[in-house]
PALO-830333 format. One record per residue: x, y, z of N, C-alpha, C, O in turn; residue number from 1. Coordinates in Angstrom, 2 decimals, decimal comma, always signed. Example, Ala and Ser with C-alpha at 12.3 -4.5 7.8 and 13.67 -1.06 7.14 Angstrom:
2
(site (+13,19; -5,69; +7,80); (+12,30; -4,50; +7,80); (+13,20; -3,30; +7,80); (+14,24; -3,32; +8,46); 1)
(site (+12,85; -2,25; +7,08); (+13,67; -1,06; +7,14); (+12,90; +0,03; +7,87); (+13,41; +1,14; +8,04); 2)
END
This chain:
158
(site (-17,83; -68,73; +10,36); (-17,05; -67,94; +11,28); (-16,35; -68,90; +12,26); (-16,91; -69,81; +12,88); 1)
(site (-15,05; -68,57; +12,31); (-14,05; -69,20; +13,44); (-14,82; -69,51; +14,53); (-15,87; -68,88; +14,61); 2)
(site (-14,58; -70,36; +15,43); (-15,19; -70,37; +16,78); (-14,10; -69,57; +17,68); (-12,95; -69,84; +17,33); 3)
(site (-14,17; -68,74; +18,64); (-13,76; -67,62; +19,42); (-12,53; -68,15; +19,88); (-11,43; -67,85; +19,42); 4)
(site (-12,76; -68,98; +20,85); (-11,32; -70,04; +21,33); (-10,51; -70,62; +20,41); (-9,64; -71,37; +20,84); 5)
(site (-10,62; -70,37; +18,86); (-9,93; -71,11; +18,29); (-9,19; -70,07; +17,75); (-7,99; -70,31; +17,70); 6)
(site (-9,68; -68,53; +17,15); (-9,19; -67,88; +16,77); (-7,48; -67,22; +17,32); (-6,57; -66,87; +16,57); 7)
(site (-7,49; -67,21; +18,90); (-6,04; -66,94; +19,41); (-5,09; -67,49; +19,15); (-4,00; -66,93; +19,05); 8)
(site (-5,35; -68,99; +18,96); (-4,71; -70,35; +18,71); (-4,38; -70,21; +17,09); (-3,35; -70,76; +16,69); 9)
(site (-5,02; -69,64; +16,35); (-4,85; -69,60; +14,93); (-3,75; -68,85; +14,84); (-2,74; -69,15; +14,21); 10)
(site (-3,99; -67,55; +15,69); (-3,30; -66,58; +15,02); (-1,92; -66,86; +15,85); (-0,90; -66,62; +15,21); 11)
(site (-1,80; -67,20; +16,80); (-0,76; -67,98; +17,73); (+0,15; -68,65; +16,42); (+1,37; -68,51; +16,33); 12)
(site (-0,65; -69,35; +15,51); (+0,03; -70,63; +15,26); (+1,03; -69,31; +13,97); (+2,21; -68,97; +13,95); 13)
(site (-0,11; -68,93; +13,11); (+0,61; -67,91; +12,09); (+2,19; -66,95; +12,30); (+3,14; -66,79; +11,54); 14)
(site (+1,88; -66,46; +13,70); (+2,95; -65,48; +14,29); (+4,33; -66,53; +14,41); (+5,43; -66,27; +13,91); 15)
(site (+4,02; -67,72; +15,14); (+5,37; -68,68; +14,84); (+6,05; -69,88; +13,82); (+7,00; -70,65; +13,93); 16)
(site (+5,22; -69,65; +12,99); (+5,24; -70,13; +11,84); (+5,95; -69,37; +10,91); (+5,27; -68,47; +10,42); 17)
(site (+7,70; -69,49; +10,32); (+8,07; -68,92; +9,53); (+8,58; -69,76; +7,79); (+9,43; -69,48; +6,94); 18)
(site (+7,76; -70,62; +7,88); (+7,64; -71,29; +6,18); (+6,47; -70,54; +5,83); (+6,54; -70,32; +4,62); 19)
(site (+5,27; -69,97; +6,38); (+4,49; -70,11; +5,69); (+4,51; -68,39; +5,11); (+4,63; -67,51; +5,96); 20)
(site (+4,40; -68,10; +3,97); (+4,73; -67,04; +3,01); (+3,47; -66,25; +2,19); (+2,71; -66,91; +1,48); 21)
(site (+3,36; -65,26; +2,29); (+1,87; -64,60; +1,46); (+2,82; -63,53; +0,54); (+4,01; -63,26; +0,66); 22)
(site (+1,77; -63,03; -0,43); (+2,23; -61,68; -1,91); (+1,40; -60,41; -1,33); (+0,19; -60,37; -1,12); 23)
(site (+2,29; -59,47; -1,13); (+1,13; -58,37; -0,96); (-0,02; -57,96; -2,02); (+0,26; -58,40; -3,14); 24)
(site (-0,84; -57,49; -1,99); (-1,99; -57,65; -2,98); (-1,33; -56,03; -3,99); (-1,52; -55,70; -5,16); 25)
(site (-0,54; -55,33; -2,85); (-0,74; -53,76; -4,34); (+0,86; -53,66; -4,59); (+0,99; -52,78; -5,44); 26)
(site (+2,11; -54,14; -4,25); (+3,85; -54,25; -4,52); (+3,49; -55,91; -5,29); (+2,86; -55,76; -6,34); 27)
(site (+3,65; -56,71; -5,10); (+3,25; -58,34; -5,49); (+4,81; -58,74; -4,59); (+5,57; -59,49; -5,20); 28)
(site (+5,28; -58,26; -3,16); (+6,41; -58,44; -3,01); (+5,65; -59,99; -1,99); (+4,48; -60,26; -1,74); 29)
(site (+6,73; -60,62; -1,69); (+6,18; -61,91; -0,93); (+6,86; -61,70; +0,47); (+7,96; -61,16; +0,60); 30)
(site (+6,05; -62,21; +1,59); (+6,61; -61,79; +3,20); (+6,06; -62,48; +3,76); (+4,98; -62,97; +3,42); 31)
(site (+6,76; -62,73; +4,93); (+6,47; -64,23; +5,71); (+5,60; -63,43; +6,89); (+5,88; -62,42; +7,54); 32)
(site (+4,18; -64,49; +6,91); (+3,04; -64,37; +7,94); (+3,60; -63,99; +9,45); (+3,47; -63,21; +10,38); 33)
(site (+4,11; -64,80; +9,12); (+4,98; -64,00; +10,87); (+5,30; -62,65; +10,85); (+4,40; -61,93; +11,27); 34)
(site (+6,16; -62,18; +10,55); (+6,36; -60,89; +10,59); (+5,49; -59,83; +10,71); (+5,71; -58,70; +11,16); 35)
(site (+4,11; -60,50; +10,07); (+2,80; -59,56; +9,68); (+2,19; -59,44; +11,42); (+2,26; -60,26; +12,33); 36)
(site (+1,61; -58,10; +11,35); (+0,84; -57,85; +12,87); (-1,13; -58,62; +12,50); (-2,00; -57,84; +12,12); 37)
(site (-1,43; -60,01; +12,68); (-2,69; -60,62; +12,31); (-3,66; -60,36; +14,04); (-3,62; -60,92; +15,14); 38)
(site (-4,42; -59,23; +13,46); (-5,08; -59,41; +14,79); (-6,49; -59,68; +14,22); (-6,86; -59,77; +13,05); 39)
(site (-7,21; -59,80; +15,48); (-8,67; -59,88; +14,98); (-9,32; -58,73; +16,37); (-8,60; -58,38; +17,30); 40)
(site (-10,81; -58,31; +16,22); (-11,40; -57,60; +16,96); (-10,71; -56,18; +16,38); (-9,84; -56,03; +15,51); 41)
(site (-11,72; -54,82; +17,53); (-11,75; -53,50; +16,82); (-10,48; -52,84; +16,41); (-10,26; -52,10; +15,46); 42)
(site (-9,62; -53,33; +17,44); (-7,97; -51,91; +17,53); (-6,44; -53,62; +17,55); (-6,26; -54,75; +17,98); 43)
(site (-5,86; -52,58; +16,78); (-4,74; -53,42; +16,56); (-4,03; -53,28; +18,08); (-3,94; -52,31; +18,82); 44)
(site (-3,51; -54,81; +18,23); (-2,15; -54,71; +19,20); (-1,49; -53,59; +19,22); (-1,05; -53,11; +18,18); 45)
(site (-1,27; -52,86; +20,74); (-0,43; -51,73; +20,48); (+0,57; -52,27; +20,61); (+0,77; -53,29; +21,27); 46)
(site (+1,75; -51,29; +19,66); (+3,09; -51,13; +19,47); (+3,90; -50,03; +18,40); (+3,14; -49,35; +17,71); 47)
(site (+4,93; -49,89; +18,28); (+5,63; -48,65; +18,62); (+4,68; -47,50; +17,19); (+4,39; -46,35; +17,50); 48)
(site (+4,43; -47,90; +16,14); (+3,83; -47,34; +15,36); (+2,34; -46,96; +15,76); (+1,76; -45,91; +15,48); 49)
(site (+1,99; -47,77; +16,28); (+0,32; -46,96; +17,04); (+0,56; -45,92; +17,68); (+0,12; -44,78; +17,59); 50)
(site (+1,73; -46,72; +18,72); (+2,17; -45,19; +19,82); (+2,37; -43,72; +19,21); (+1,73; -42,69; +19,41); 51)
(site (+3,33; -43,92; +18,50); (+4,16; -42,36; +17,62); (+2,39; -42,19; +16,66); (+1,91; -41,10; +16,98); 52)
(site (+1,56; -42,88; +15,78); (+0,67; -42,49; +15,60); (-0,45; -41,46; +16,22); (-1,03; -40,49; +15,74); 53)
(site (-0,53; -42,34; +17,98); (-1,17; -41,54; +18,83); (-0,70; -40,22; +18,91); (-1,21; -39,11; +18,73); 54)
(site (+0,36; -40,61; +19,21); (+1,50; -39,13; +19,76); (+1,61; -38,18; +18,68); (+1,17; -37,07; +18,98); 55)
(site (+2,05; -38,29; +17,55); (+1,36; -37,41; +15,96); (+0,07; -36,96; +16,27); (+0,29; -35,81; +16,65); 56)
(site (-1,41; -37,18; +16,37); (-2,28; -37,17; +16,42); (-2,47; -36,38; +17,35); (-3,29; -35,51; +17,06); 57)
(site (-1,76; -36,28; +19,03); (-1,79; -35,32; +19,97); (-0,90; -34,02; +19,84); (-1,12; -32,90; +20,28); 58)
(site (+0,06; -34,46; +19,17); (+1,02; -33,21; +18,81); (+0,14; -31,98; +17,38); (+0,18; -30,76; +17,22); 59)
(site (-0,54; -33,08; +16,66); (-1,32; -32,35; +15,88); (-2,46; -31,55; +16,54); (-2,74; -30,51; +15,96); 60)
(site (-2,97; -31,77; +17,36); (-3,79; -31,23; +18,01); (-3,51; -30,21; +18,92); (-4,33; -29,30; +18,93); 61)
(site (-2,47; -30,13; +19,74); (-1,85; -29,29; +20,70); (-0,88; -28,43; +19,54); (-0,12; -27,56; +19,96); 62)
(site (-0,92; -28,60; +18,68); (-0,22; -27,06; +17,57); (-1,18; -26,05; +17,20); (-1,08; -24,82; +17,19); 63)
(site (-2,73; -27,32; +16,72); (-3,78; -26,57; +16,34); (-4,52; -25,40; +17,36); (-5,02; -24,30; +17,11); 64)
(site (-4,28; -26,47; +19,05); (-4,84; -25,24; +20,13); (-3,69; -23,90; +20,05); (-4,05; -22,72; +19,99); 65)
(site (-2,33; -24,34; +20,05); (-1,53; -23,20; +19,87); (-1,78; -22,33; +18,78); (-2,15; -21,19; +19,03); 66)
(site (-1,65; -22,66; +17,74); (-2,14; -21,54; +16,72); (-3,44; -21,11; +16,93); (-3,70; -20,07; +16,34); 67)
(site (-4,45; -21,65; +17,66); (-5,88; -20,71; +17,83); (-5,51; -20,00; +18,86); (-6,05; -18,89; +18,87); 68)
(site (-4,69; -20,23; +19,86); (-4,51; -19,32; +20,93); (-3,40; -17,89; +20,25); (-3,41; -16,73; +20,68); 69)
(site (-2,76; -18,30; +19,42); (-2,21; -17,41; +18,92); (-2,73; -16,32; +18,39); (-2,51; -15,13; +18,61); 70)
(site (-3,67; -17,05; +17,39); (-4,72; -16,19; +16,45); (-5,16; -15,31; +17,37); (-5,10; -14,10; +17,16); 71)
(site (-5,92; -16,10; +19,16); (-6,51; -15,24; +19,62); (-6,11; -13,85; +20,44); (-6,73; -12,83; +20,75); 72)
(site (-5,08; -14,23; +20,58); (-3,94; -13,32; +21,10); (-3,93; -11,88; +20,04); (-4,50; -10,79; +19,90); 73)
(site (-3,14; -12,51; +19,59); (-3,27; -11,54; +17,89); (-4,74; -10,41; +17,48); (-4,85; -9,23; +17,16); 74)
(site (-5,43; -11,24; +17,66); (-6,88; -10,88; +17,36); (-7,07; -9,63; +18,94); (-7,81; -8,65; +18,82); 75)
(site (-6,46; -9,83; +20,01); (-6,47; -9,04; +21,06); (-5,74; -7,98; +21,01); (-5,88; -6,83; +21,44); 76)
(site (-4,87; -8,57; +20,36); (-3,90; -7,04; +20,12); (-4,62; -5,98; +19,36); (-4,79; -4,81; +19,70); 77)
(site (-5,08; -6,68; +18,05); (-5,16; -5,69; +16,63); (-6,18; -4,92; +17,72); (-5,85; -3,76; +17,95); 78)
(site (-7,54; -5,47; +18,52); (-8,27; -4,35; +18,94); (-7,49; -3,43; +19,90); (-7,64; -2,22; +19,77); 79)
(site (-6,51; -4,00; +21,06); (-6,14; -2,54; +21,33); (-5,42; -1,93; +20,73); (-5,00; -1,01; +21,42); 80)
(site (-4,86; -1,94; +19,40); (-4,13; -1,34; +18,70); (-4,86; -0,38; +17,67); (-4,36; +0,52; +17,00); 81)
(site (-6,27; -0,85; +17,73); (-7,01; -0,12; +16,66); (-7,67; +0,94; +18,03); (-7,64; +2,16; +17,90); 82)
(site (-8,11; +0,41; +19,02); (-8,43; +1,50; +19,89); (-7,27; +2,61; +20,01); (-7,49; +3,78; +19,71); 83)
(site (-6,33; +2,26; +20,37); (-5,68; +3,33; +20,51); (-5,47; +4,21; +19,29); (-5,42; +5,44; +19,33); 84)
(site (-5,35; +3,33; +18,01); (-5,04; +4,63; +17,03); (-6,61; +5,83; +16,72); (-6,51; +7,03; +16,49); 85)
(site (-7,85; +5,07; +16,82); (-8,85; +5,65; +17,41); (-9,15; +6,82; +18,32); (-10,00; +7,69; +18,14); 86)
(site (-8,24; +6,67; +19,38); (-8,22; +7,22; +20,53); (-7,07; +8,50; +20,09); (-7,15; +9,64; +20,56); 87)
(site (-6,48; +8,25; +19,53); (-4,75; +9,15; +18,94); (-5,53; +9,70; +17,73); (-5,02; +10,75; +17,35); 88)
(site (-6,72; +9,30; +16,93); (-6,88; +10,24; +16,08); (-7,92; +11,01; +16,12); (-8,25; +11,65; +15,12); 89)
(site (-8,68; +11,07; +17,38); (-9,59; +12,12; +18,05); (-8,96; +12,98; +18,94); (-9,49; +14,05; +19,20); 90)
(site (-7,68; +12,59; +19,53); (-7,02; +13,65; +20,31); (-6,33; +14,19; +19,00); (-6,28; +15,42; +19,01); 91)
(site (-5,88; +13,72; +18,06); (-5,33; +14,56; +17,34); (-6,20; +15,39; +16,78); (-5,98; +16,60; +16,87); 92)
(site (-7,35; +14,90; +16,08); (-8,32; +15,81; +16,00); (-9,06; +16,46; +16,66); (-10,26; +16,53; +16,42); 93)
(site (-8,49; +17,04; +17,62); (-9,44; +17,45; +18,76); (-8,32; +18,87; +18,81); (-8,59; +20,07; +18,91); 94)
(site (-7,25; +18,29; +18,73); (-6,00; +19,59; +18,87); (-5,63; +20,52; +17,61); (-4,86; +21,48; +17,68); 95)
(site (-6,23; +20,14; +16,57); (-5,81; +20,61; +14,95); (-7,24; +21,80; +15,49); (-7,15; +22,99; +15,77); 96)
(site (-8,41; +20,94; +15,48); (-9,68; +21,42; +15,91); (-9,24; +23,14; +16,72); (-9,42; +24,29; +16,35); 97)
(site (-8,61; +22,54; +17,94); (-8,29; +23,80; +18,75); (-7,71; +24,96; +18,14); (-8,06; +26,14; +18,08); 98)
(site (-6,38; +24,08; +17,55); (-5,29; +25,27; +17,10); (-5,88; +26,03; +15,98); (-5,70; +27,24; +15,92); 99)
(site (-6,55; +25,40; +15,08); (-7,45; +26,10; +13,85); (-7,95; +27,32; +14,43); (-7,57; +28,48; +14,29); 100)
(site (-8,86; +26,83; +15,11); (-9,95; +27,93; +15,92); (-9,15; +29,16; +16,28); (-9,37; +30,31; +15,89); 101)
(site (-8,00; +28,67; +17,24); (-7,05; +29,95; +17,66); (-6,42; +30,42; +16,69); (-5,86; +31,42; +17,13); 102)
(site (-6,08; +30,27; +15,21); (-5,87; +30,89; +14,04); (-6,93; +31,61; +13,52); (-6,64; +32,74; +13,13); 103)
(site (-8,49; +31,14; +13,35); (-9,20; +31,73; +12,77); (-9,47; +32,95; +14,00); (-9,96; +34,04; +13,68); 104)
(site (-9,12; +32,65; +15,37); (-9,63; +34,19; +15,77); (-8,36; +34,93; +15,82); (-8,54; +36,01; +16,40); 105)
(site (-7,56; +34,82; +15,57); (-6,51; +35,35; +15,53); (-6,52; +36,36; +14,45); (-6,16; +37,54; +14,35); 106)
(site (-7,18; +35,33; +13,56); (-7,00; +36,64; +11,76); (-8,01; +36,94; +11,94); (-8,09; +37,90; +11,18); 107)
(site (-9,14; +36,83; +12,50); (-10,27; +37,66; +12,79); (-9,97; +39,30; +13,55); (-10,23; +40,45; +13,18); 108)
(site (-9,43; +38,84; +14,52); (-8,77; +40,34; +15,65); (-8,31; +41,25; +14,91); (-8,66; +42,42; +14,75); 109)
(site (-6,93; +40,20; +14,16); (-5,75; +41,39; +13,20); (-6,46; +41,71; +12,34); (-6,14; +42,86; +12,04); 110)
(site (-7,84; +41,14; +11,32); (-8,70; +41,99; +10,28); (-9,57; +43,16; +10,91); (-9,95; +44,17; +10,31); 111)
(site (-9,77; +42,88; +12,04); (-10,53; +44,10; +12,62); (-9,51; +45,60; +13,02); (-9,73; +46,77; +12,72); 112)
(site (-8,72; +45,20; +13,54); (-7,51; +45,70; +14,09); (-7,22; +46,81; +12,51); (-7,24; +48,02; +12,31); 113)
(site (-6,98; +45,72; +11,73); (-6,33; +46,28; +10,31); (-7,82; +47,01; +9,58); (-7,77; +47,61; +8,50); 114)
(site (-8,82; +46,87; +10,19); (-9,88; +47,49; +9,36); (-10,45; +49,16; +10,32); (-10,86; +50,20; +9,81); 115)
(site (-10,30; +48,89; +11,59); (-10,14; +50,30; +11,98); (-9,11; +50,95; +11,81); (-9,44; +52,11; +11,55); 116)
(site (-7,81; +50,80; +11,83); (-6,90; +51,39; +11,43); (-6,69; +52,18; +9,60); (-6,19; +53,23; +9,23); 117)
(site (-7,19; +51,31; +9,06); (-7,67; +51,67; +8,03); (-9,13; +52,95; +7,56); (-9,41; +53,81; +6,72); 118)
(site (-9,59; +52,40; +8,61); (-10,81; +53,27; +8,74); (-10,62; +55,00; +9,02); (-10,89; +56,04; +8,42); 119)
(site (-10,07; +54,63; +10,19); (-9,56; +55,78; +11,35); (-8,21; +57,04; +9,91); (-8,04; +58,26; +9,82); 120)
(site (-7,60; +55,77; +9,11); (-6,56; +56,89; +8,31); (-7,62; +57,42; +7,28); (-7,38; +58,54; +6,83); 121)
(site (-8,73; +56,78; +6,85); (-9,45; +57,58; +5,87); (-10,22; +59,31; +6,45); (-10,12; +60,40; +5,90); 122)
(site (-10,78; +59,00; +7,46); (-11,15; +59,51; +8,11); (-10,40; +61,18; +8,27); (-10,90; +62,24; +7,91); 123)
(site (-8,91; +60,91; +9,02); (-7,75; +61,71; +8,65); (-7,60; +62,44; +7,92); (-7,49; +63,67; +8,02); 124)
(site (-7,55; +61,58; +6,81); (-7,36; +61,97; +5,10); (-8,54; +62,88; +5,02); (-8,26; +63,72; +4,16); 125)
(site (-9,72; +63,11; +5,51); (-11,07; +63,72; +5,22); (-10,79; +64,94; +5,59); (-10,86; +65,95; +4,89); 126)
(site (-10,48; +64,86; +6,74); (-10,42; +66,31; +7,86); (-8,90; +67,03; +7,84); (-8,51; +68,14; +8,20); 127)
(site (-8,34; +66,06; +7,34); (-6,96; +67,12; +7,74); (-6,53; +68,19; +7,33); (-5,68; +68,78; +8,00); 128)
(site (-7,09; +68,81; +5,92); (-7,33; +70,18; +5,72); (-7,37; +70,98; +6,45); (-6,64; +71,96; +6,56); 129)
(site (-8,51; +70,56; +7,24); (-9,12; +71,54; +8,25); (-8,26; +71,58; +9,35); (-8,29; +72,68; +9,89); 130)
(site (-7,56; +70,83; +9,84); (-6,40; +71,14; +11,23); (-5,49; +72,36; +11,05); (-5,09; +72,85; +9,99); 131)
(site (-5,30; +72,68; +12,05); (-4,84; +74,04; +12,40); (-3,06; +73,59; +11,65); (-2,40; +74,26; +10,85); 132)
(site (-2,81; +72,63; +12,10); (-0,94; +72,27; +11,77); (-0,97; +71,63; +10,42); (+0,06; +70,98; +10,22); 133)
(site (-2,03; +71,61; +9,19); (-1,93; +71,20; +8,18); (-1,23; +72,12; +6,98); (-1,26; +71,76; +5,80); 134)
(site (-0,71; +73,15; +7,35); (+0,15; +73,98; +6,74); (-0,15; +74,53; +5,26); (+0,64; +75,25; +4,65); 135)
(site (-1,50; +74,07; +4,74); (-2,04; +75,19; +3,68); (-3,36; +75,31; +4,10); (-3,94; +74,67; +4,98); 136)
(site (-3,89; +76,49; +3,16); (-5,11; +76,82; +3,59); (-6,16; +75,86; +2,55); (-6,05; +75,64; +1,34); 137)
(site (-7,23; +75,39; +3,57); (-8,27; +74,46; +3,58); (-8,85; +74,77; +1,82); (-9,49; +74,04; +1,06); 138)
(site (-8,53; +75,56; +1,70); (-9,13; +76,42; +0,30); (-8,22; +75,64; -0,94); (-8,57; +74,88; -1,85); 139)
(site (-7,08; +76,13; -0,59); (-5,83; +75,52; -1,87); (-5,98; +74,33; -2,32); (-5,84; +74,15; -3,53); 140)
(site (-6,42; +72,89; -1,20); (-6,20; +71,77; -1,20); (-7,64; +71,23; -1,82); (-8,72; +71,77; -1,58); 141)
(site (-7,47; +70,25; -2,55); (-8,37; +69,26; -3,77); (-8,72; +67,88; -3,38); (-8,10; +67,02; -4,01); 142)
(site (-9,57; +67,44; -2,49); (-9,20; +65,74; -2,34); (-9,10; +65,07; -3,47); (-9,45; +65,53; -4,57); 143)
(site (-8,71; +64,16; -3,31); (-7,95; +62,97; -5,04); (-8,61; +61,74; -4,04); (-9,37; +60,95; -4,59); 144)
(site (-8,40; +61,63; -2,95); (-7,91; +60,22; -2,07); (-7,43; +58,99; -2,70); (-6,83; +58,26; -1,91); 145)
(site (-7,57; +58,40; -4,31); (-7,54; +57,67; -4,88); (-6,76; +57,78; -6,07); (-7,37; +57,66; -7,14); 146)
(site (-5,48; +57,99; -6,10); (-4,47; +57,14; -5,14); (-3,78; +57,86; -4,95); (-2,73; +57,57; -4,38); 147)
(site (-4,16; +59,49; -5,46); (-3,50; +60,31; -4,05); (-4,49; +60,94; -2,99); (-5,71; +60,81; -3,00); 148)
(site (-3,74; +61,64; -2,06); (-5,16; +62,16; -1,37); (-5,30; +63,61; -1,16); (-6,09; +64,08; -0,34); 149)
(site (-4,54; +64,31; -1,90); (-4,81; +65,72; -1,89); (-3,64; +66,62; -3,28); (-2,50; +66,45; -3,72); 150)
(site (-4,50; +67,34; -3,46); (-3,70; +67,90; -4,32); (-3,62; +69,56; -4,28); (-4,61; +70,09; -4,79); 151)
(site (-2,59; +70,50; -3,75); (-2,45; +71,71; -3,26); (-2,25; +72,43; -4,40); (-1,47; +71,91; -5,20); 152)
(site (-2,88; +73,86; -4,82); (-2,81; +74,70; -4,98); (-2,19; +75,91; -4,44); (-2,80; +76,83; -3,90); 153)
(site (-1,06; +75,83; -4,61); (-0,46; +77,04; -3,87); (-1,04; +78,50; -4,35); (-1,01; +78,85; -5,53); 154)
(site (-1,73; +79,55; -2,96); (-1,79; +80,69; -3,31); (-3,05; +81,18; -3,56); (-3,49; +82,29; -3,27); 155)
(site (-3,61; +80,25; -4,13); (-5,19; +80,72; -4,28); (-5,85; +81,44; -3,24); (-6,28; +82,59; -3,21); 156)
(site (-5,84; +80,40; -2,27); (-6,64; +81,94; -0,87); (-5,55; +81,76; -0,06); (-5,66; +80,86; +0,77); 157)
(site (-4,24; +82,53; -0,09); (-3,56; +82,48; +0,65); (-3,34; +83,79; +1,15); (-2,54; +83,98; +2,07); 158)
END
């Protein structure tokens, strides 16, 4: 191993040294030692390619927080968007609920309505012989009710 103080001096000498020539090991192209960045220890000399490296590396990172903040955003919406349609489809069902109800009593009333009325004409149909303004005598007349409701005999006890 180099001795420490000698190594700056080495690489000193390489950087201004432009005869001396190396082959890259994976193109086989040939390029002069100088030109090459020869450091020694953990992190290369900074310069402009480290920099834009760094700066790539932070820009990659500050897209990644943006798209999670996005996601999370997003992710905030869909729930109030699912609450509300939640919320819109219990009031809606809550009002179908109502209006039903006020239909079913509705045809409930008019079947009752329509079932005494019905009732009340059979009834009619029973007795009306017998009324004084039914214009034959109680005697002449035949109930049928089905599907007529009387059938007169003229004269018989007249």
């Amino acid at each position: 191993m180099p001795n420490q103080t000698a190594l700056p001096d080495l690489l000193a000498f390489y950087r201004n040294e432009h005869r001396l020539f190396a082959r890259c090991p994976h193109c086989r192209e040939p390029f002069r030692l100088s030109d090459t960045k020869i450091t020694y220890g953990k992190e290369p000399p900074r310069d402009v390619l480290t920099t834009l490296k760094r700066e790539r590396d932070r820009l990659s990172e500050r897209i990644e927080d943006l798209e999670q903040e996005m996601n999370d955003q997003v992710d905030a919406h869909e729930d109030e968007i699912a609450a509300l349609e939640d919320k819109h489809a219990t009031e809606t069902e809550m009002e179908v609920q109502e209006r039903l109800g006020k239909v079913i009593k509705d045809a409930r009333a008019d079947a009752m309505a329509r079932s005494r009325v019905t009732t009340l004409g059979r009834t009619i149909e029973r007795i009306a012989p017998m009324l004084s303004g039914f214009g034959h005598h109680p005697g002449d007349v035949r109930p049928i009710f089905e599907p007529l409701d009387f059938v007169v005999f003229g004269g018989v006890y007249a």
